[in-house]
N, C-alpha and C positions, 0 to 999 in steps of 0.2 A: 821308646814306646810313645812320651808324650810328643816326641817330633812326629811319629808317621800320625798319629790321631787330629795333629795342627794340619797337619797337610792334610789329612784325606776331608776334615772341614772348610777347607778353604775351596777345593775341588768342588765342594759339594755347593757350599754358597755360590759360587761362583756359576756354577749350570745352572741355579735355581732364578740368579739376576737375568741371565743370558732368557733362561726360559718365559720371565716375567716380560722382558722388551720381547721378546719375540711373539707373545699374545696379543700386546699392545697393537703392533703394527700389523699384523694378518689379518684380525678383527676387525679392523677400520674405526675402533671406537663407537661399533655399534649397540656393544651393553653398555657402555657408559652411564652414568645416571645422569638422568636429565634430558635423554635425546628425544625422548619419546614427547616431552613438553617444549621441545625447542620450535621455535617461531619460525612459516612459513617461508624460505626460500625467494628472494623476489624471482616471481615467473612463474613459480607453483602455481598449481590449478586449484580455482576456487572449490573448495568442498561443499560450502552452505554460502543461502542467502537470505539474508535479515529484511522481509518485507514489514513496510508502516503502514499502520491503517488507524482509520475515526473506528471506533468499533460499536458505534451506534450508526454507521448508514447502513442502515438493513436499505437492499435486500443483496449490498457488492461484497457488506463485509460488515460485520455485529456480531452479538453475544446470544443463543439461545435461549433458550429456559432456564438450561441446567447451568449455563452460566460459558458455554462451548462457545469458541470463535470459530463461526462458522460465515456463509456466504458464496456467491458468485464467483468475487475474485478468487475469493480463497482456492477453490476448486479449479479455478481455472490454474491459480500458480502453483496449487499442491502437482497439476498435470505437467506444465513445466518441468518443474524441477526432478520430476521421476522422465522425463525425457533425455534431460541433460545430465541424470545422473548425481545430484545435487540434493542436499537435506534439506528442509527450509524451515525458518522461525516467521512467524509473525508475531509481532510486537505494538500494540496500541501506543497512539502517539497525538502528543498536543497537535493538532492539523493545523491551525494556525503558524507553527514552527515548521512545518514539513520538510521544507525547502533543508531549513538548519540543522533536522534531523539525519537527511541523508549528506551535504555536504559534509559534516561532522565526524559523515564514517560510522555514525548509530544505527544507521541502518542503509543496505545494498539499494532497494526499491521504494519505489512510493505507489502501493497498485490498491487502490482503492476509490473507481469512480472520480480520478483526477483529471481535470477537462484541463484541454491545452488551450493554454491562451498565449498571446505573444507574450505577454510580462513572463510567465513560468519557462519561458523558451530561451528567455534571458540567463538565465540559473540553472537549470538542468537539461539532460537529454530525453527527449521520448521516445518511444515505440510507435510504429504507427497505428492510427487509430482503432478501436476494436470496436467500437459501440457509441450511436450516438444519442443525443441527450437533448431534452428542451429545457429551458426553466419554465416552469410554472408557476402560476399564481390560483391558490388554495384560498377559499373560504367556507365560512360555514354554510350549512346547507339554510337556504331561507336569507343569504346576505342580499342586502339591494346590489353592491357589486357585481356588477356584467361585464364591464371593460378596464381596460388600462385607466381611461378619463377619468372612473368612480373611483381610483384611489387617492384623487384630490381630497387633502384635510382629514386622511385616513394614516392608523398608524399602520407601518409593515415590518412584517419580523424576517430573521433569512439567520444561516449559519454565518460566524466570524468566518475568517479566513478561508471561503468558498467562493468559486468561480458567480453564484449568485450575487456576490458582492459588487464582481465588475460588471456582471451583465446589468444592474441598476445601475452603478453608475455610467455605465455609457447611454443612457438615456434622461440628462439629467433634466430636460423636459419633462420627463415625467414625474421622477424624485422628487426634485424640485416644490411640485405642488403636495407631497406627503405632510401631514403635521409632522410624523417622527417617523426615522427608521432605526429598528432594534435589532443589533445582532446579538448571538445567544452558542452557549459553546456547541452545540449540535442540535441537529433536528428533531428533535425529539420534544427537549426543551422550547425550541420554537414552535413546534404544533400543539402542546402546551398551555400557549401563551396565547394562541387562539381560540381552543377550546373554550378557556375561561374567562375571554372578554378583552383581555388585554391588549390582543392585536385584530388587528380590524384585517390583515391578509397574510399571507404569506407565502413567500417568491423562496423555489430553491427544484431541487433536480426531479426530473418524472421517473427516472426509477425509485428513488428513494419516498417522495412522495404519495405515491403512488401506493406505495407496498404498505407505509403507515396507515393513507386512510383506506386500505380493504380492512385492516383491522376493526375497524368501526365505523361499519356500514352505515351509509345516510347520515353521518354527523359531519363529513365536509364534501364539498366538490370543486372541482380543475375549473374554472373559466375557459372561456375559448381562446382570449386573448395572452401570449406570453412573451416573455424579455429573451426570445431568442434561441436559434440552434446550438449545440455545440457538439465536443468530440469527446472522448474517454483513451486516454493513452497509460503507458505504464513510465511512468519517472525512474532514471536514472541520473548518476553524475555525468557528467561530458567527457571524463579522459575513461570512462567505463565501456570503451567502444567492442573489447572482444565480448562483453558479459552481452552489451545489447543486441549483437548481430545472433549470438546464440537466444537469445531472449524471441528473438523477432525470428529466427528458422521455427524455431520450435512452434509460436503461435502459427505461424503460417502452414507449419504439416498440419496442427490442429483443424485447422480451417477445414484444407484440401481431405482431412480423411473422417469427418464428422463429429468430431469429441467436441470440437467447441458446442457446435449446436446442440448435442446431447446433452452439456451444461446449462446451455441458453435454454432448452426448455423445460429444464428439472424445475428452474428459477421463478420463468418466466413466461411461460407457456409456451411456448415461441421461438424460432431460431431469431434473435436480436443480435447476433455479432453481424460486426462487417466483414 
């Protein structure tokens, strides 16, 4: 009796091992723990993309009232990324590091009123342009300042790490005759520092400026005279070429089927894209 009872256990183990391998391998390892947090695939399809922005340039990209990052770009890459199928984060970011934030892999995009210049084209890829830009030169309303010439022995303020930065320096004729020039971690800060006596002008982007002094009517105005044209593209890394070509279809249906401009004049009154 204790022999047939040894056998019919052994029998019985033994279908249950067979049964156990035979789960393993039909299943493909699909409950396993852990697959569901296993790391994408090289080749997988991106799901989200992590765009950087200043989150005080109203009116591309900033913080509302309630404290909501909202904006132009925003809107436009929220549109994007529901074309391509794609979640998106945006994430505020020192703009002075921009460049270090996207090489880094901290973030996919750099879409926030980022003017191409040839140094940036150095270091990342762009989208082609969407929107163009002047710099301007802001003072207070009642400045004797009329021209470039009046900013001789005058101080000037501008953002760190913005394209205002080079477009003063490529005129260092005019720099040159400044008593001081102040940069300041965003424009906010710098208009600021004119309101209250500190800077005698201030050079940086006509959307952005623009947008601050509607805020308060009659306390500054644009001169005629400014440090030049420029362009608004979307930064990417340079080996990122299948994410940009989808990046660049998508603006481009934008363009061709009205959404952009529907943006452009929530914004801006106006259809402003290129």
């Amino acid at each position: 009796m204790k022999k047939l009872i040894a056998v019919a256990m052994t029998v019985l183990m033994s279908g249950l091992l067979l049964a156990g391998c035979g789960s393993s391998s039909s299943a493909g390892g699909a409950n396993e723990p852990g697959k569901a947090n296993k790391e994408p695939e090289k080749g997988a399809v991106q799901q989200k993309i992590v765009i950087g922005l200043d989150d005080t340039f109203a009116p591309m990209g900033f913080r509302d009232d309630g404290g909501n990052l909202v904006g132009f770009d925003l809107d436009m890459a929220k549109e994007v990324a529901s074309r391509l199928d794609m979640d998106v984060e945006f994430k505020p970011i020192d703009w002075n590091s921009k460049e270090v934030e996207l090489n880094s892999k901290k973030i996919d995009m750099i879409w926030n009123g980022l003017t191409i210049t040839a140094e940036r084209l150095e270091k990342i890829a762009f989208s082609k342009p969407y929107m163009a830009n002047r710099q301007i030169i802001v003072v207070l309303s009642g400045s004797d300042i009329k021209t470039k010439a009046d900013l001789a022995g005058k101080v000037v303020a501008t953002q760190e790490g913005s394209s205002s930065v080079d477009a003063l320096n490529a005129e260092p004729e005019v720099t040159g005759t400044f008593k001081e020039l102040r940069t300041y971690a965003d424009f906010v800060a710098v208009l600021n520092e004119l309101a209250i006596g500190r800077a005698d002008a201030v050079v940086g982007d006509e959307p952005v400026l623009k947008y601050y002094m509607n805020k308060k009517p009659g306390t500054f105005v644009a001169i005629e005279d400014d440090f030049g044209e420029e362009e608004f593209g979307v930064g990417l890394r340079k080996d990122d070429t299948e994410l940009l070509s989808k990046l660049q279809g998508a603006l481009d249906a934008m363009k061709a089927d009205g959404k952009s401009a529907e943006i452009s004049k929530k914004w801006f009154g106006e259809d402003i894209v290129k």
